[in-house]
C-alpha positions in Angstrom: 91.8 41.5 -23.5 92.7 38.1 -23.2 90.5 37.9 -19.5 87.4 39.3 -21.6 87.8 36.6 -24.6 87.9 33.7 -21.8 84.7 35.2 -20.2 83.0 35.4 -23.4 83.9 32.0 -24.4 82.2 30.8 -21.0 79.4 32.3 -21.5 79.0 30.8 -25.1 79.6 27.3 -23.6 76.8 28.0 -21.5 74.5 29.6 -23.5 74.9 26.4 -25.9 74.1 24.2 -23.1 71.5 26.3 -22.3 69.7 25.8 -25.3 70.6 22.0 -26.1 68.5 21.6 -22.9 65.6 23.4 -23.6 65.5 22.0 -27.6 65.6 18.3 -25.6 69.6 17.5 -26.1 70.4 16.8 -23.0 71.9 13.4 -21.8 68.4 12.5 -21.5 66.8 13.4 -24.3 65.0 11.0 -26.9 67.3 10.1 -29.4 66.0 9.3 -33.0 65.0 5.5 -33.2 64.4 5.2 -29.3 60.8 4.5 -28.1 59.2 6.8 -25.8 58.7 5.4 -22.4 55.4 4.6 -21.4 53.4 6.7 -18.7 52.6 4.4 -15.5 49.4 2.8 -16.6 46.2 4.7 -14.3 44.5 2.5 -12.1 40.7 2.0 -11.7 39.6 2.8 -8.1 36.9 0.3 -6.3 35.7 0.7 -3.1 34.2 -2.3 -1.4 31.4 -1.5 1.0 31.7 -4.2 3.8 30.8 -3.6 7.7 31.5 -3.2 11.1 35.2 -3.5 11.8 34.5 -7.0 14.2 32.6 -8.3 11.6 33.4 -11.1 9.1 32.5 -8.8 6.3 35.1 -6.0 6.8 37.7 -8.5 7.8 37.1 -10.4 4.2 36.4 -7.6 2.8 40.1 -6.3 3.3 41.1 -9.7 2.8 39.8 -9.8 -0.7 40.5 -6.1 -1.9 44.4 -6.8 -0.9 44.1 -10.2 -2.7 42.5 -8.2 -6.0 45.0 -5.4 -5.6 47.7 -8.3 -5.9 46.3 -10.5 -8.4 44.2 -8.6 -11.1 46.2 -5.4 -13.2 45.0 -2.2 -13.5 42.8 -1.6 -10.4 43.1 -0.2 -6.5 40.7 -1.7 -3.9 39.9 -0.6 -1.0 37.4 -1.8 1.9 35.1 0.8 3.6 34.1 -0.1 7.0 30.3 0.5 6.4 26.9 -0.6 8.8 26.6 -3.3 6.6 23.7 -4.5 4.3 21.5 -1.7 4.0 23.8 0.4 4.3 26.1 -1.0 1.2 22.8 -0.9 -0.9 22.4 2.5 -0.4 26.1 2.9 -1.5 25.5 1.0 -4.6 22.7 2.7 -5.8 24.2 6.0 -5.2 27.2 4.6 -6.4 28.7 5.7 -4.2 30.0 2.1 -3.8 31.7 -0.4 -6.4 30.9 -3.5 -4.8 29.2 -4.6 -1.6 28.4 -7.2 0.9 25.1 -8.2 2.2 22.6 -10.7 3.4 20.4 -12.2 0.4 16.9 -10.8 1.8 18.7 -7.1 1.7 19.7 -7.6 -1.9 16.2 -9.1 -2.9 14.2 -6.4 -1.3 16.9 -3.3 -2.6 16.1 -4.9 -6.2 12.7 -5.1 -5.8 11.7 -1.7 -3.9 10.3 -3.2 -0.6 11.0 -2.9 3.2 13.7 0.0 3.7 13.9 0.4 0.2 9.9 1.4 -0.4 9.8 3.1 -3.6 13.1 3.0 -4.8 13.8 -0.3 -6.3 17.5 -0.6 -7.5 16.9 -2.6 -11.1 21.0 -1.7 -12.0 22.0 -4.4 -8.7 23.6 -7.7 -10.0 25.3 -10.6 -8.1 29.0 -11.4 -8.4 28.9 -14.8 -6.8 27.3 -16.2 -3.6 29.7 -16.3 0.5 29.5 -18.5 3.2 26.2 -18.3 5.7 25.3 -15.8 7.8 24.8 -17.7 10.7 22.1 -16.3 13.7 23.7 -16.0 16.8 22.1 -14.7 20.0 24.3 -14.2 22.8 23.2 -13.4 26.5 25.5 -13.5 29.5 25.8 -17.0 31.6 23.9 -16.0 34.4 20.9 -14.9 32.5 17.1 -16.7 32.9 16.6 -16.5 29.2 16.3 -20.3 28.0 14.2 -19.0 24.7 13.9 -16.2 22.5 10.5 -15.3 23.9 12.4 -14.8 27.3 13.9 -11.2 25.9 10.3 -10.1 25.7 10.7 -6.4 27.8 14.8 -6.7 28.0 17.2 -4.4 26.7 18.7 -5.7 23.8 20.6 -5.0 20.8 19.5 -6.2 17.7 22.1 -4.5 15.5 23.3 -1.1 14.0 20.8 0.9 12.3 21.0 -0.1 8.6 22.1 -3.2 9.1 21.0 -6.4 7.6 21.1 -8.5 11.1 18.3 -5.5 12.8 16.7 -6.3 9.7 16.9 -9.8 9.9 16.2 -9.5 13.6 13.8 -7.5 13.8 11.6 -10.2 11.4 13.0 -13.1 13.2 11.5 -11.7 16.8 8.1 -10.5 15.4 7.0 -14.2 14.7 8.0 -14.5 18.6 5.6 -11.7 19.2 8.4 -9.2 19.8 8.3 -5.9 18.1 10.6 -3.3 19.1 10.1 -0.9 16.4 5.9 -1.2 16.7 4.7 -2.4 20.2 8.1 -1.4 21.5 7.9 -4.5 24.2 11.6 -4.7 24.3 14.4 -2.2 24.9 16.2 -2.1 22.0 20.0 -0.6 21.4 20.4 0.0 17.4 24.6 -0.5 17.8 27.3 -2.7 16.1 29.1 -6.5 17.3 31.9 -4.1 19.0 29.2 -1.5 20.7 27.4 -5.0 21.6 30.1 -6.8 23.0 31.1 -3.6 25.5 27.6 -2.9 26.8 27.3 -7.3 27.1 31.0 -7.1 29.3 29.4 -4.0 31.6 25.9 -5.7 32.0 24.0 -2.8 30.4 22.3 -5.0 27.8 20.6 -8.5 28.4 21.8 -9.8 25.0 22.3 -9.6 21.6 21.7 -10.5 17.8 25.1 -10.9 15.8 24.4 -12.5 12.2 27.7 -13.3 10.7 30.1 -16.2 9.9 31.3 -18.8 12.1 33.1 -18.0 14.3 32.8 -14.7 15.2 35.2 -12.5 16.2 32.9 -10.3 18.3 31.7 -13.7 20.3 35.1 -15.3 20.5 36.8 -11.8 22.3 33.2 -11.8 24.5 33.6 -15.5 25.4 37.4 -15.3 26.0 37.0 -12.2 28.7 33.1 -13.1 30.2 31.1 -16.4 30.6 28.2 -16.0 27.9 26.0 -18.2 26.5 24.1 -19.1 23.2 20.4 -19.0 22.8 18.9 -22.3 20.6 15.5 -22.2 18.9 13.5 -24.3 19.0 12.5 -26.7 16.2 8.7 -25.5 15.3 10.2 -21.7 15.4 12.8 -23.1 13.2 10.5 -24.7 11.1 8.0 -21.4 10.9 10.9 -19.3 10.3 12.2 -21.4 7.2 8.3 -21.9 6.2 7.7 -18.0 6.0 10.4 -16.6 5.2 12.5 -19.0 2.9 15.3 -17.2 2.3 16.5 -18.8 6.0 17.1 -22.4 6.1 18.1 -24.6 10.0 22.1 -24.8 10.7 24.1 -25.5 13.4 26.0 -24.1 15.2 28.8 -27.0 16.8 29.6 -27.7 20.0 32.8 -26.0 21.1 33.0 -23.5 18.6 33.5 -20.7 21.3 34.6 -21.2 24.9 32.1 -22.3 27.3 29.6 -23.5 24.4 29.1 -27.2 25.4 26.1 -28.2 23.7 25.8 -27.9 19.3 23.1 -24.4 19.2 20.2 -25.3 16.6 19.7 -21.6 14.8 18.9 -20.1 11.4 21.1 -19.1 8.6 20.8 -17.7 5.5 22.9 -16.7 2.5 25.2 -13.8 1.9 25.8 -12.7 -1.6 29.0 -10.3 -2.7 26.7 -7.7 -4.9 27.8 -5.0 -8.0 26.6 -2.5 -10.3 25.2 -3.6 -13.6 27.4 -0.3 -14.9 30.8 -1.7 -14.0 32.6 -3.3 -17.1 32.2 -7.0 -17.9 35.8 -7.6 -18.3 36.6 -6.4 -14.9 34.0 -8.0 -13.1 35.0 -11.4 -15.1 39.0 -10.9 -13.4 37.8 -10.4 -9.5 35.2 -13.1 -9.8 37.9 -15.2 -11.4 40.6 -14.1 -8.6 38.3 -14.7 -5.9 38.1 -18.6 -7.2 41.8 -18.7 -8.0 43.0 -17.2 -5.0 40.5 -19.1 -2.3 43.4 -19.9 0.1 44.2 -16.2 0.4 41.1 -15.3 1.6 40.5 -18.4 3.7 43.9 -17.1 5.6 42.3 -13.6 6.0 38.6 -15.3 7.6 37.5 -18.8 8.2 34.3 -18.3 6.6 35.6 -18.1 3.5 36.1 -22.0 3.4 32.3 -21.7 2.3 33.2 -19.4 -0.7 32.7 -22.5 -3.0 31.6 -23.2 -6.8 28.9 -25.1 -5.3 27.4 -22.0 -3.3 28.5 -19.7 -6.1 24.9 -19.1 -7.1 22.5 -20.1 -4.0 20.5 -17.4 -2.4 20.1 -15.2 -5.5 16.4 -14.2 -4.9 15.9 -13.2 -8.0 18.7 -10.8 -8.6 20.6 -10.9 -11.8 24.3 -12.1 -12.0 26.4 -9.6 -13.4 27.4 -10.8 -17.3 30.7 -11.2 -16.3 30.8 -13.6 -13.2 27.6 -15.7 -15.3 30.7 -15.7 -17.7 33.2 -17.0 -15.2 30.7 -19.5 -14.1 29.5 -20.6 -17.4 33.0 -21.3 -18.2 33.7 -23.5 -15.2 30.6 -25.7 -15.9 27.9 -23.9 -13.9 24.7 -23.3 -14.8 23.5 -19.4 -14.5 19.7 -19.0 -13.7 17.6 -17.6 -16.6 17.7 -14.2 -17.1 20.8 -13.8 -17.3 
């Protein structure tokens, strides 16, 4: 009898605890007065369309979207390793793509329906803020006769991955040197990326090729370091058509010693690259990352060079014509800058 009363008694203990637990009056239950604790606050995904892995674009673009992820609440960046400019258009108007990076003649022709983007003009594009130059490189190995551009005439040749913004901005840099690959077909062209470039430029399978990105690049400098290359020039009345015709390019320099083996300063063409959004992204958010890119300068400087040129004073060059999104016009109102109508 006395056995069965203990059991019992158990039992009742742990029925009772049974059913604090399931009413919530546990250790850790909420007891009256105490506030509730908050849920972890969800973050907003943005994926940043940038390029091919050895290009300044993908490297800044990690650079940034770890910077962002660090310095503005609420939101998780990531970089896509994309073809580039063309390419990240097509990602922003399928959106498909939060924010991307490109050469200003892509943006201006994906806004306004032309070249690739024939009949499907993306009106909903607007500029965050302007980069650093897209400088035109064209690399050929030492030993090659090529002195000019016009040299390449029936070479193989790579004049960037399909998609890209440097075959586009090859591809109308060679036709006022009468070559058209895609048309007449009078040089052997292979549509690849800076690392496809640099492999088929170390085995001798290509004569050269076009690499449009920030100085330095880290395609060139691993080419230069491991096989002796050499830097095409234009020259000054191609330079000058270039720039006359198409004035979205404007004459740079490229200085002496800024790979190894380059002697001489290279006289080329660059033009500006913008860092592009959706006009549906909120102006709040897009206010914070313009803000943080600004703020946090040095951090991206340590992830690429090139982004010494990310300056207030290039903020808004190279627009061509393409809104700015209202909330980097009102970062940049803010600071003193004046936003082109429109606006």
């Amino acid at each position: 009898m006395r056995k069965k009363c203990l059991l019992w008694l158990v039992l009742a203990v742990f029925a009772a605890a049974v059913l604090a637990g399931g009413c919530g009056g546990g250790d850790k239950a909420k007891q009256p007065g105490q506030p509730s604790k908050p849920a972890e606050q969800a973050k907003r995904d943005l994926n940043v369309a940038t390029g091919t892995t050895s290009g300044v674009y993908y490297v800044l673009g990690n650079g940034m979207a770890q910077m962002w992820n660090a310095k503005v609440p609420g939101i998780r960046a990531t970089a896509q390793a994309t073809e580039a400019s063309v390419q990240n258009m097509n990602l922003l108007q399928k959106k498909e793509a939060d924010i991307g990076f490109s050469m200003n003649q892509v943006v201006g022709n994906a806004y306004q329906g032309k070249d690739k983007f024939q009949g499907r003009a993306n009106k909903d594009l607007r500029v965050m803020t302007g980069l650093y130059p897209n400088v035109v490189q064209i690399v050929v190995p030492a030993k090659s006769n090529a002195k000019s551009v016009k040299d390449l005439e029936g070479k193989r040749f790579v004049p960037g991955a399909a998609g890209s913004g440097t075959e586009v901005s090859c591809r109308e840099i060679f036709a006022l040197y009468g070559i058209d690959y895609m048309g007449k077909k009078n040089m052997k062209a292979d549509f690849v990326g800076f690392t496809e470039a640099v492999e088929l430029l170390k085995n001798g399978q290509t004569e050269g090729a076009f690499i449009s990105a920030g100085v330095p690049n880290s395609a060139i400098m691993d080419l230069s370091n491991s096989t002796n290359v050499r830097l095409l020039s234009m020259e000054k009345d191609m330079i000058d058509k270039i720039c006359k015709e198409m004035p979205w390019y404007y004459p740079t320099v490229i200085k002496a010693n800024t790979y190894k083996g380059q002697t001489e300063d290279i006289q080329t063409v660059a033009q500006a690259n913008l860092l592009v959004t959706r006009a549906d992204l909120p102006e709040d958010l897009i206010y914070q990352l313009t803000k943080a890119i600004y703020d946090n300068q040095k951090d991206l400087v340590n992830a690429h060079s090139a982004a010494k040129d990310i300056t207030k004073e290039n903020a808004l060059n190279g627009l061509m014509g393409v809104p700015v999104h209202p909330g980097a016009a009102k970062y940049f109102t803010e600071i003193g800058l004046k936003v082109p109508a429109g606006n």
